[in-house]
Backbone bond lengths (Angstrom), bond angles and torsions (degrees), N, CA, C in turn:
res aa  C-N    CA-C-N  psi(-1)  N-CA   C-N-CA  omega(-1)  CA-C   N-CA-C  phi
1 X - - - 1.448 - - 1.522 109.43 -
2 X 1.531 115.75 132.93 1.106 109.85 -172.28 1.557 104.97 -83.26
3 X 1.890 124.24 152.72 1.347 119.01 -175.82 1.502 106.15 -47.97
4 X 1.450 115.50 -65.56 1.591 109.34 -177.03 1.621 116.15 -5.27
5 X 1.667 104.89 -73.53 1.342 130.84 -171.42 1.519 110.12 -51.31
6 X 1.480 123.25 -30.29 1.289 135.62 -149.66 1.619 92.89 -101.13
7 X 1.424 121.59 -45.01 1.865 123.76 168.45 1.768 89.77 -67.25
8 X 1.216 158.53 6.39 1.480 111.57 -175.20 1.593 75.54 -117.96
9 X 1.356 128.06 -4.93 1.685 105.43 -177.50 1.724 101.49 -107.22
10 X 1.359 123.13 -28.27 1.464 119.50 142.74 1.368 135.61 -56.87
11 X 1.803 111.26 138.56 1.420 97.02 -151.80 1.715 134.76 94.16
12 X 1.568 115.20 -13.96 0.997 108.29 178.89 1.452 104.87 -108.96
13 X 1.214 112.91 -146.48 1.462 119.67 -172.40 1.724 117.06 -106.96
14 X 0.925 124.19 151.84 1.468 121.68 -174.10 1.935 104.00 -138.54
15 X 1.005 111.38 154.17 1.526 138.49 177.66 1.456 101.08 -123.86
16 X 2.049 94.08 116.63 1.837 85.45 157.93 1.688 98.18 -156.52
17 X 1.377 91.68 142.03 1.702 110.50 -162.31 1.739 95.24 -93.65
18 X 1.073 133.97 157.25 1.536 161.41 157.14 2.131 84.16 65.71
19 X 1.205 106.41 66.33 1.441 118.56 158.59 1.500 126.18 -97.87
20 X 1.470 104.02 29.21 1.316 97.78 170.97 1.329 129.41 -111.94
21 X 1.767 110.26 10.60 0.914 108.63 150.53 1.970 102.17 -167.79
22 X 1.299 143.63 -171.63 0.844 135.50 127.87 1.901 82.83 101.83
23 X 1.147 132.33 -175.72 1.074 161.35 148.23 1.918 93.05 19.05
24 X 1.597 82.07 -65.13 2.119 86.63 -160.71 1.574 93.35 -74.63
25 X 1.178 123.92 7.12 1.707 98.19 -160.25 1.996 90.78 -111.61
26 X 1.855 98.71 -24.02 1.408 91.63 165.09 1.367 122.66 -87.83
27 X 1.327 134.51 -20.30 1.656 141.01 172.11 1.744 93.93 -65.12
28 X 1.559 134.21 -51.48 1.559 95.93 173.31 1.022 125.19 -87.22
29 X 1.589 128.71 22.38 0.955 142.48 167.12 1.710 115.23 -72.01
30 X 1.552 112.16 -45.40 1.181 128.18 -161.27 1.737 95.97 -94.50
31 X 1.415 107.13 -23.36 1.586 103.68 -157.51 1.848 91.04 -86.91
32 X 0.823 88.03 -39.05 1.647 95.75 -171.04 1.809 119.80 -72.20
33 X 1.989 101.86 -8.62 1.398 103.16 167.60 1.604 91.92 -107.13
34 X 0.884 117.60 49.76 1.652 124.60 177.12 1.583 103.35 -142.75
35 X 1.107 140.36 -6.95 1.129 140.35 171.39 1.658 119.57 116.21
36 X 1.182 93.24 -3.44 1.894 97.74 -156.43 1.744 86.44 -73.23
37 X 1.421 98.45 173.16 1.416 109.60 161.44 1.563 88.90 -124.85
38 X 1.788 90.89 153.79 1.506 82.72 -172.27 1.744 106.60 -150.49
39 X 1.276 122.00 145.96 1.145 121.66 -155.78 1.908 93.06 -110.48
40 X 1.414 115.81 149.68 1.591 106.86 -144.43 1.552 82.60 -148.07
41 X 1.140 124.39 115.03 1.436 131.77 154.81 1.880 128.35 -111.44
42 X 0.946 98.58 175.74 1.474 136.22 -161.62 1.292 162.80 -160.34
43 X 1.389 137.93 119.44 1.474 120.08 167.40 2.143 117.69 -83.47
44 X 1.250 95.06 -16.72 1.295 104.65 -160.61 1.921 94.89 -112.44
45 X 1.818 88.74 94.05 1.379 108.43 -158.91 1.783 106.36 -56.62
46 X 1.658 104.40 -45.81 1.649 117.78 -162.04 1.752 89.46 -58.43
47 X 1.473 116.50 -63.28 1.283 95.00 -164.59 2.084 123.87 -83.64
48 X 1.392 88.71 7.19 1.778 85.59 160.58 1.551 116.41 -84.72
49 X 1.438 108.63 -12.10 1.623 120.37 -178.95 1.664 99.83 -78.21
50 X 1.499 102.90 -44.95 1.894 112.73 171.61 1.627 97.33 -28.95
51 X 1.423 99.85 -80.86 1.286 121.52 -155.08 1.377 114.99 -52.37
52 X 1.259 92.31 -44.28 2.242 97.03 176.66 1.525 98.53 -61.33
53 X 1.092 121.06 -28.90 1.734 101.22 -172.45 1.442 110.75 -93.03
54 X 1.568 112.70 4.61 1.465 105.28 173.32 1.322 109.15 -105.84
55 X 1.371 117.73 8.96 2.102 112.02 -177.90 1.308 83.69 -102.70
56 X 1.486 123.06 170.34 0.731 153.54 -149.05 1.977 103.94 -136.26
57 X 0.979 115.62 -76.31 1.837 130.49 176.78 1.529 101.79 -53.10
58 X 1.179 96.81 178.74 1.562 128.86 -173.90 1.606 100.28 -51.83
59 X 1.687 113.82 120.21 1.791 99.69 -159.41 1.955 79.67 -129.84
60 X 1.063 120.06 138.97 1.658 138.43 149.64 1.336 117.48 -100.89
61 X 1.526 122.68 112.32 1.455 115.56 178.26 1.245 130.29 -130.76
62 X 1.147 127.78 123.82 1.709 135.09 -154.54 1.557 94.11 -132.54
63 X 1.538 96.35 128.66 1.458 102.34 146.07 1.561 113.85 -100.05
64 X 1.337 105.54 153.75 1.367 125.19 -129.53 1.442 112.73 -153.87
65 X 1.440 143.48 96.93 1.032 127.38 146.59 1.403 122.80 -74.17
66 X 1.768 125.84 143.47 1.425 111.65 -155.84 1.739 99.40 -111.52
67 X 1.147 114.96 11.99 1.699 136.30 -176.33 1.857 87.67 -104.68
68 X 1.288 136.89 2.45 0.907 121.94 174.38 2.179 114.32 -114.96
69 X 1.435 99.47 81.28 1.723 102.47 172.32 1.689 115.17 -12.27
70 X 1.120 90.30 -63.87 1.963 102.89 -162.92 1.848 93.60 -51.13
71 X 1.464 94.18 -56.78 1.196 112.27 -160.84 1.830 108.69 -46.65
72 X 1.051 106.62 -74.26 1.940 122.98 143.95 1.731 110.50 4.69
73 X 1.084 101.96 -63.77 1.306 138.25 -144.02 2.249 84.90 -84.05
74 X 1.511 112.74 -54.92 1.203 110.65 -164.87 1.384 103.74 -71.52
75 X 1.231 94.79 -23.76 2.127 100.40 -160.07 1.607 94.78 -82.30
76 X 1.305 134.34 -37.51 1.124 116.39 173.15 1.535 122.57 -83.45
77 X 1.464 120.85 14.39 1.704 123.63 176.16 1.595 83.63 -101.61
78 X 1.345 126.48 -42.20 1.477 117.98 -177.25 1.720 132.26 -52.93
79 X 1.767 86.97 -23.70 1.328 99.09 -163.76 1.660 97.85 -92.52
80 X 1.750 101.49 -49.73 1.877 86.13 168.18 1.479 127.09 -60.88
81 X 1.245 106.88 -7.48 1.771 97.54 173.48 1.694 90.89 -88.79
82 X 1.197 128.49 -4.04 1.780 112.83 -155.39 1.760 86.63 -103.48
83 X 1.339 115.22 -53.60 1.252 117.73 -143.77 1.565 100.48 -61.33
84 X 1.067 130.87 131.20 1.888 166.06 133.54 1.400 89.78 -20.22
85 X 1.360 130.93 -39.51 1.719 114.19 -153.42 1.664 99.53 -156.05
86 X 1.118 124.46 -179.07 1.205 122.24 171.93 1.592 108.39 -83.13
87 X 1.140 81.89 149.38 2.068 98.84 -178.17 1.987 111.78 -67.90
88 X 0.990 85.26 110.09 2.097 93.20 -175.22 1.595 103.76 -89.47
89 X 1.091 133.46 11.97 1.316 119.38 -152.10 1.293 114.99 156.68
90 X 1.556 127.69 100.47 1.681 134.18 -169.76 1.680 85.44 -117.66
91 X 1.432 125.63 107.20 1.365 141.78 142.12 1.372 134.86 -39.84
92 X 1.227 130.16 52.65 1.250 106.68 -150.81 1.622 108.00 -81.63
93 X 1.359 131.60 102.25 1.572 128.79 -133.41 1.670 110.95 -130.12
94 X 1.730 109.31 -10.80 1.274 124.90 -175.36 1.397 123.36 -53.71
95 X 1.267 152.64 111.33 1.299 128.44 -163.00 1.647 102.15 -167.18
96 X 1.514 111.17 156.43 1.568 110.95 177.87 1.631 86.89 -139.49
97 X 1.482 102.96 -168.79 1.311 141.19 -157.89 1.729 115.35 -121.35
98 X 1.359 108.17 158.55 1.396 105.43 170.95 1.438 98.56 -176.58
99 X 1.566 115.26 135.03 1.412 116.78 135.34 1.268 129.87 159.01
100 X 1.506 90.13 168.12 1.310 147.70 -150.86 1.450 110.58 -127.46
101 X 1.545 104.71 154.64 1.120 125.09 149.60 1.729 124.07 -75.76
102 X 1.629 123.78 160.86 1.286 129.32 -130.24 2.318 70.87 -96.64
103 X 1.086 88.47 -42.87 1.699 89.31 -169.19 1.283 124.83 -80.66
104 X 1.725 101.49 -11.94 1.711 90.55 162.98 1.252 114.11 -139.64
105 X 1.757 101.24 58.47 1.445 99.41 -174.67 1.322 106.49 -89.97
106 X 1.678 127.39 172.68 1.493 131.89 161.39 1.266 102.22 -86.34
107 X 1.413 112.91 120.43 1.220 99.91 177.34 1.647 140.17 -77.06
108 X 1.620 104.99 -2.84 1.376 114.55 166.73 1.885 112.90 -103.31
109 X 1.216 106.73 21.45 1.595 115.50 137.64 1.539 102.49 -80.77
110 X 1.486 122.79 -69.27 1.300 107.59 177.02 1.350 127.47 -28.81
111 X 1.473 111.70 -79.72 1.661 108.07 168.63 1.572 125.46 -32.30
112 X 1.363 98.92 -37.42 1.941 100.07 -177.76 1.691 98.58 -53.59
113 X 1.524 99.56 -61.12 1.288 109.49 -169.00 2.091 108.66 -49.43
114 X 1.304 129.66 -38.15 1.300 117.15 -128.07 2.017 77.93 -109.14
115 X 1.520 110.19 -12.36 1.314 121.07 -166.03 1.472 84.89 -80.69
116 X 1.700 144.69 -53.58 1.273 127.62 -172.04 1.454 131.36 -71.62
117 X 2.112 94.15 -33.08 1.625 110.64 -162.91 1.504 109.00 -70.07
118 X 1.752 96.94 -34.19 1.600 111.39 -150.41 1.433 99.51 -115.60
119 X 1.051 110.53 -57.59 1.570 106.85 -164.59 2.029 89.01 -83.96
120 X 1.147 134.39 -58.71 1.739 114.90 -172.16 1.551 108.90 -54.39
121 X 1.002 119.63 -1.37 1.897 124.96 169.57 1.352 101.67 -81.78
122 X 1.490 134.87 -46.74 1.262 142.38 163.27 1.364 124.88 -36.32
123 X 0.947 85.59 -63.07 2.017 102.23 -164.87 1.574 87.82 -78.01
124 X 1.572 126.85 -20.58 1.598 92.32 -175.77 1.297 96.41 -106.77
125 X 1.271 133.05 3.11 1.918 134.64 135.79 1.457 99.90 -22.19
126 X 1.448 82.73 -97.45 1.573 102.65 -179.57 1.483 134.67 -21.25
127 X 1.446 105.06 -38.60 1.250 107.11 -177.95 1.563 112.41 -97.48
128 X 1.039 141.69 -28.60 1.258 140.06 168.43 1.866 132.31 -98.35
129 X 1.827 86.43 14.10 1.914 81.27 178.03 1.551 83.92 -111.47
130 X 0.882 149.31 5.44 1.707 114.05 145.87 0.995 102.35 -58.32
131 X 1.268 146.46 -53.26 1.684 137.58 -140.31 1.844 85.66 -75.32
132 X 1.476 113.11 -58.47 1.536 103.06 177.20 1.714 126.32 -39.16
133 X 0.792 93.88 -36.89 1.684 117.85 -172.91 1.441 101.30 -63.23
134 X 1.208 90.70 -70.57 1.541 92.05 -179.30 1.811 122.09 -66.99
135 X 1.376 127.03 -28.97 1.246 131.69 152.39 1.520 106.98 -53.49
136 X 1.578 141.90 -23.59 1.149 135.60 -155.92 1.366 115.33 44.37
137 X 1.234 137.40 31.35 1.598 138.82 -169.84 1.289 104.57 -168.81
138 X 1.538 118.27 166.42 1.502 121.10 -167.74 1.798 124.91 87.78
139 X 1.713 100.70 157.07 1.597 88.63 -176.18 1.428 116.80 -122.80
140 X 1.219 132.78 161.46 1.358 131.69 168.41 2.017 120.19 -99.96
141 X 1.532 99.11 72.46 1.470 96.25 -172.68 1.171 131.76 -93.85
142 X 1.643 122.56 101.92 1.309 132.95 178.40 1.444 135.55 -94.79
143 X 1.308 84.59 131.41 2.179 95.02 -163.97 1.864 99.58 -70.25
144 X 0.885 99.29 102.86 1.663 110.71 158.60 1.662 95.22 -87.04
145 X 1.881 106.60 -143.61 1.344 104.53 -149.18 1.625 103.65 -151.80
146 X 1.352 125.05 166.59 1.312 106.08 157.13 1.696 122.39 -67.94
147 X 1.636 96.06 -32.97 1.398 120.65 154.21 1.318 134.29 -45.27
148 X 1.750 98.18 9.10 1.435 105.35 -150.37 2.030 79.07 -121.60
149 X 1.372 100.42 -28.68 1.856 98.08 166.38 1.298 114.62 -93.73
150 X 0.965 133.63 -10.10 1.790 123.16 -170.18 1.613 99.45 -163.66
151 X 1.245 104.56 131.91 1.627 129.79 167.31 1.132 98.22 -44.57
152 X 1.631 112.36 148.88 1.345 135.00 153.32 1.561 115.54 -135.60
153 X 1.882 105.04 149.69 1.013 107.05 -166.54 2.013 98.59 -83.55
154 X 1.330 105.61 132.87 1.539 125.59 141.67 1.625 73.17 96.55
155 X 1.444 138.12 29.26 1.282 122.40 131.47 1.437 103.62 -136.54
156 X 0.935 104.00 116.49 1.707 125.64 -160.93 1.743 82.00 -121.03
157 X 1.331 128.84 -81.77 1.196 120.56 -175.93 1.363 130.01 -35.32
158 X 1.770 117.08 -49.86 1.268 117.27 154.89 1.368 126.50 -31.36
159 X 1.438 99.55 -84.84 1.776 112.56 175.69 2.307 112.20 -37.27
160 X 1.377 97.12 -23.68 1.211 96.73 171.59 1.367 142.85 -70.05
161 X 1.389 115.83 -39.37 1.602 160.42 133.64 1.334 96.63 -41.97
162 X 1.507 133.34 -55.59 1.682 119.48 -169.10 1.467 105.75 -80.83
163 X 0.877 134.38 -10.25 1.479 144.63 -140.88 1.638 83.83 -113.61
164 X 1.313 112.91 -63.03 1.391 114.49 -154.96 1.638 101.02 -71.24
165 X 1.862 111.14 -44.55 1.632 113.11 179.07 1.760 108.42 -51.28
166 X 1.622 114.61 -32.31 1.466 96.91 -177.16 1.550 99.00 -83.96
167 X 0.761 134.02 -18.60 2.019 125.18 -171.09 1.598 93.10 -84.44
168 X 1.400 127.86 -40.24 1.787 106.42 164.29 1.525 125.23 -68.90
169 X 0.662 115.39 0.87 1.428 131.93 -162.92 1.772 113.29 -98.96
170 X 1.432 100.42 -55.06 1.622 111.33 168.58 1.680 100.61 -83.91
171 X 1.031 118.50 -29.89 1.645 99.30 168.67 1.281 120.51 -72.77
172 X 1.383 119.44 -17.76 1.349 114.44 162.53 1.112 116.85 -87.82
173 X 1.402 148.86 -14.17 1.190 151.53 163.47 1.209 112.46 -38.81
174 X 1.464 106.90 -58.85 1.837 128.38 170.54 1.404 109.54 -50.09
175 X 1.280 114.77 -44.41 1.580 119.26 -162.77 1.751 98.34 -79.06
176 X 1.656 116.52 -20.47 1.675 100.30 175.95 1.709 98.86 -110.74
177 X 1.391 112.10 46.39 1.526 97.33 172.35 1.519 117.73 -85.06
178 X 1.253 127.66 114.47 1.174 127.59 -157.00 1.691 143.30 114.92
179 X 1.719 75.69 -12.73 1.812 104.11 171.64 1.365 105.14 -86.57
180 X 1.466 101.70 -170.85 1.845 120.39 163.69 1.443 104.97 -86.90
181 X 1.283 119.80 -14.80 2.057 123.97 -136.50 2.220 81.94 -100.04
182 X 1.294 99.37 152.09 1.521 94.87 174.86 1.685 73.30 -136.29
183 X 1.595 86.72 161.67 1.373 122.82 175.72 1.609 107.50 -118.07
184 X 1.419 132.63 136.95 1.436 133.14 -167.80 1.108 110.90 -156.94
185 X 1.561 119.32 135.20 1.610 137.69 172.67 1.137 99.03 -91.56
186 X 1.430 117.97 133.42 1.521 120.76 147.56 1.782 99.87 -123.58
187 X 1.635 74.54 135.25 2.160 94.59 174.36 1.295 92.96 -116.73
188 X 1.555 109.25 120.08 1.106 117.69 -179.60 1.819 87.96 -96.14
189 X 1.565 110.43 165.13 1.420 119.77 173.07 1.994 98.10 -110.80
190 X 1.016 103.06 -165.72 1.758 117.58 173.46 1.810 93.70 -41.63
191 X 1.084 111.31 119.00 1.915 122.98 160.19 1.108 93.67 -132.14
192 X 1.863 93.68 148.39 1.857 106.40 -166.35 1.706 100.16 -91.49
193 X 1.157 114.33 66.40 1.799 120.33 -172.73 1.586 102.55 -91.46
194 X 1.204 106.28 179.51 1.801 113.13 -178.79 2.022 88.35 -96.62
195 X 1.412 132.79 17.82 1.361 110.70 -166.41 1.562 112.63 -82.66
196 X 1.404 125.05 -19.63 1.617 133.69 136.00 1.239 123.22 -34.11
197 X 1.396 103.26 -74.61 1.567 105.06 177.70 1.943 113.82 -55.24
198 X 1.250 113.72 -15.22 1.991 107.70 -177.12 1.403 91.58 -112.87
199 X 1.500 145.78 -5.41 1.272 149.02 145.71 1.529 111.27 -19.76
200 X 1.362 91.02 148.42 2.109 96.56 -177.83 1.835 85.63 -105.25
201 X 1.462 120.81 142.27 1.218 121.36 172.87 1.076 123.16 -147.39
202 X 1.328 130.27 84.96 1.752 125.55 -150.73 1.103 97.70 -69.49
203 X 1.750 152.70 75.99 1.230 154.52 -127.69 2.151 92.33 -76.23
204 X 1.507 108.96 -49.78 1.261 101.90 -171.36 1.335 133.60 -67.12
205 X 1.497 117.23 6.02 1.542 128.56 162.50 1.865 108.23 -93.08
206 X 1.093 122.45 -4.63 1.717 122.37 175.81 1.263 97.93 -111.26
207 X 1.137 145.51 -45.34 1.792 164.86 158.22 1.467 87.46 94.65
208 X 1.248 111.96 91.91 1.421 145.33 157.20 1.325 120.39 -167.83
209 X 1.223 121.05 145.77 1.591 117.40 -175.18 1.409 109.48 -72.20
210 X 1.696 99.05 176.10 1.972 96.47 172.36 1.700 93.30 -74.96
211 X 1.133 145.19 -20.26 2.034 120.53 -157.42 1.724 83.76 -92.70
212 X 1.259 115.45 -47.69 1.804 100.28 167.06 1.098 123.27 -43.76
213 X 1.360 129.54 -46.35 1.634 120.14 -168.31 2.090 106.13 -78.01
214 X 1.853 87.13 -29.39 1.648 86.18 173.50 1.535 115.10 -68.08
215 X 0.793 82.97 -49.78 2.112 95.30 -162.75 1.862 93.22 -70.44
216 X 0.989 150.23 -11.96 1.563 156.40 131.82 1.007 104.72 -46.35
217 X 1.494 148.36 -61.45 1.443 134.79 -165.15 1.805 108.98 -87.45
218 X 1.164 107.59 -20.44 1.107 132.25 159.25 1.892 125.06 -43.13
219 X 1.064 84.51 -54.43 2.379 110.13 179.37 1.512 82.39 -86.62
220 X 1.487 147.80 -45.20 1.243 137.31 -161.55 1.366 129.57 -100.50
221 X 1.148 109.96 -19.36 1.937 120.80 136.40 1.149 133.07 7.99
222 X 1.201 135.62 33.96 1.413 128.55 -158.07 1.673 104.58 -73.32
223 X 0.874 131.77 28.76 1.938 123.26 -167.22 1.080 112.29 -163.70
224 X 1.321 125.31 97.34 1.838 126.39 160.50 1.830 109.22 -45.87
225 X 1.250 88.50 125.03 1.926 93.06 163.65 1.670 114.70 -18.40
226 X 1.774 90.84 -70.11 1.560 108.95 -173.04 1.574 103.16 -56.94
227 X 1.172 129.64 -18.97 1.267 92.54 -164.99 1.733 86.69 -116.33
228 X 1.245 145.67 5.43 1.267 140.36 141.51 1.179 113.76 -63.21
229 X 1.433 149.55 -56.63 1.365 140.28 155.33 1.862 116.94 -32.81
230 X 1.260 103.21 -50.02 1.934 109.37 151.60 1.795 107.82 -30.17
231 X 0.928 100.56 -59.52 1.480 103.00 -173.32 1.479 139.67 -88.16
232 X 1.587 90.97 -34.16 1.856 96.33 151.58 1.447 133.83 -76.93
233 X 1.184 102.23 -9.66 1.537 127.51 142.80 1.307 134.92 -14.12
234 X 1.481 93.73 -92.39 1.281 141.33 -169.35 1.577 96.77 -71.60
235 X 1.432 90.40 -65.52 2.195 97.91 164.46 1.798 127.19 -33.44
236 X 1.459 109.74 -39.09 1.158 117.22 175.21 1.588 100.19 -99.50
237 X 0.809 160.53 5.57 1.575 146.68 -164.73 1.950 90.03 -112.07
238 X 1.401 99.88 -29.56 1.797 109.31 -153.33 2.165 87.98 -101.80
239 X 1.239 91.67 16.86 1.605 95.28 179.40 1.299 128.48 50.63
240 X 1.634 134.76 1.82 1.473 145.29 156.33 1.050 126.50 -31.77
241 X 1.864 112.25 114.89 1.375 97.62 -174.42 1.759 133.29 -91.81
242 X 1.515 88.22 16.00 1.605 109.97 169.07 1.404 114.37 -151.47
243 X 1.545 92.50 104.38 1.816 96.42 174.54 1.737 113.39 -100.39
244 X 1.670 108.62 128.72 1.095 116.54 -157.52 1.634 92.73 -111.51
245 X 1.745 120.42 127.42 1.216 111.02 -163.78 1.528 113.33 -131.58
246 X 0.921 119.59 110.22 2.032 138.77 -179.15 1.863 93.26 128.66
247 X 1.506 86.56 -177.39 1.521 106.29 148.39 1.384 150.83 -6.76
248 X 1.610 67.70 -100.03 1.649 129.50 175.58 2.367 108.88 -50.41
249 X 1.750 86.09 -52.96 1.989 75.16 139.14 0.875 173.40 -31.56
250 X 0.986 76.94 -65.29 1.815 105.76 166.18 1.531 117.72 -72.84
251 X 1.251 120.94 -28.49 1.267 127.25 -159.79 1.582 90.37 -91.50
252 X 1.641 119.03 -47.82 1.119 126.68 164.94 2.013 116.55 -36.25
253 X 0.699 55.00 -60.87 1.755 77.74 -160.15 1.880 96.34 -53.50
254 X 1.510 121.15 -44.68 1.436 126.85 164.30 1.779 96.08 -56.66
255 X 1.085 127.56 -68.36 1.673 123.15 -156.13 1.100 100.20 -53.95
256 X 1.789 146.39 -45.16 0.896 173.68 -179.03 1.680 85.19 -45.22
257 X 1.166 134.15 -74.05 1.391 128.88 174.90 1.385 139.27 -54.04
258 X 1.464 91.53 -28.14 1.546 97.80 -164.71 1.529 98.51 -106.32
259 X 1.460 119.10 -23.73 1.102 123.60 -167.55 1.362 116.85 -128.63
260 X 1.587 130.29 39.23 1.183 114.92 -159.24 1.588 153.38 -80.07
261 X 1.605 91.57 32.24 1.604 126.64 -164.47 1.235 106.68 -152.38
262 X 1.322 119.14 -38.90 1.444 93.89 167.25 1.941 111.25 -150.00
263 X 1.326 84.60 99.33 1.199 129.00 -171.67 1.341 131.85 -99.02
264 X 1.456 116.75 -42.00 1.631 143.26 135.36 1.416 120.34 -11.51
265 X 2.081 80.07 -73.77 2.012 69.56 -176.63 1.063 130.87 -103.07
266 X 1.298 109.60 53.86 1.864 146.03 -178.75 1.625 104.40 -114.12
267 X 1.524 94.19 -33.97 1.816 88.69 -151.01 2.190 77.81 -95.63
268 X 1.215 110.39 -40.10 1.987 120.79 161.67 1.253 102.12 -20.74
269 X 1.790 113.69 -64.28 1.240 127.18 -164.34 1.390 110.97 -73.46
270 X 1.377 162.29 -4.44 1.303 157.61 -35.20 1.496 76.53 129.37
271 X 1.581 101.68 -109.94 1.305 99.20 -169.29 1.468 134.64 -40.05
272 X 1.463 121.54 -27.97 1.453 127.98 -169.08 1.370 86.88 -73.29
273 X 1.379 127.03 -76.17 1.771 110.93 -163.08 1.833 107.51 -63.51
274 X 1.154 125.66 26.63 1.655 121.91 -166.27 1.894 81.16 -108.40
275 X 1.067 100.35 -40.73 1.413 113.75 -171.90 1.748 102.92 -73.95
276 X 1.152 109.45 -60.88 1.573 99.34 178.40 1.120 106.72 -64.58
277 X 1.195 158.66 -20.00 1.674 148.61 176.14 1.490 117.71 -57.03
278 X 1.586 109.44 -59.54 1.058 130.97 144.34 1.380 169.10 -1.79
279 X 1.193 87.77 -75.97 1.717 125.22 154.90 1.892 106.23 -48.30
């Protein structure tokens, strides 16, 4: 990116949803020692209060459920009356966990889950690309998943929600070809976030406990927050319309090509000697 390009997207304003801890709480962390002012939402009031006292710049803060349209809908009229500058960047970053198996799931865990991943990515589409539209500039960047390229077993719902946020996402890409407004996937890989630990996990349909399934994603972590916000960053400033973030991505995202069916018992095989090394 040339500097020119790099002062007109520094300095402006930014939107980022589930900033109260994890991923969103380090991107306005990073955006906001970059100049942005940045408007920071939430359902989980204590740690959006965290987060406002750790930026520094021009801070807007709403708690926020993102399963709520209207709600969507208020936080972005709040933010064009709030924002100092034009909006460079709407995050839509809110997201939880789940799982289960496909045959003995609850199915309003599913819905809980597909109401924040999939549909609160929507409604905060919806609610802040007129303002893009009408600025002719700015992006709409939504966290899909690595889960968002390849199935996993006993999160079927996840991968469902990630699957579906990247297929709205490139259809909107198409739908602003010709605008200022970009549309953007981010697949995050393993980040060491609390979204395991606030995960719903009926532990006795996988037969492992919840501190096993935590303390497992935990050893398999390949990505600090801070330094994934480093990179979705950098991803949106450098104009990419898919930022792919850790490793563990990438490697994804290759098996995904080379292997696109059976891929599993590669990544099986992977893990079994990761485990004997180890051990």
């Amino acid at each position: 990116m040339t500097s020119a390009r790099r002062k007109a997207v520094e300095g402006r304003t930014a939107v980022v949803t589930g900033a109260a801890s994890g991923i969103g709480r380090s991107l306005a962390q990073r955006l906001t020692a970059h100049g942005y002012a940045v408007a920071i939402a939430d359902i989980d009031e204590h740690g959006l209060k965290q987060t406002e006292l750790s930026l520094n710049g021009p801070t807007f803060t709403k708690v926020l459920d993102v399963r709520d349209a209207d709600a969507q809908r208020e936080f972005a009229e709040q933010v064009r009356n709030w924002a100092p500058t034009p909006i460079a960047a709407v995050f839509n970053n809110a997201g939880v966990t789940l799982g289960s198996t496909v045959l003995d799931t609850n199915p309003s865990d599913d819905e809980w889950l597909w109401d924040i991943n999939f549909h609160g990515v929507v409604y905060g589409t919806r609610a802040f690309l007129p303002i893009l539209v009408e600025q002719n500039s700015g992006a709409i960047v939504n966290t899909s998943s690595v889960l968002g390229l390849a199935g996993w077993p006993t999160h079927s719902a996840y991968c469902a929600a990630k699957f579906a946020v990247r297929g709205f996402t490139d259809a909107l890409r198409q739908e602003l070809r010709g605008t200022g407004v970009k549309a953007i996937n981010v697949h995050p890989g393993g980040i060491n976030t609390n979204i395991v630990r606030n995960g719903r996990f009926p532990t006795e349909e996988v037969g492992v406990t919840r501190e096993q399934v935590i303390n497992e994603f935990a050893a398999t972590a390949m990505t600090e927050p801070e330094k994934a916000a480093e990179i979705i960053h950098r991803g949106v400033e450098n104009g990419k319309a898919r930022i792919l973030v850790g490793p563990d991505a990438y490697m994804f995202d290759a098996l995904m090509r080379l292997a696109p069916t059976n891929y599993y018992g590669f990544l099986e095989f992977l893990q079994s000697v990761r485990r004997f090394f180890v051990r």
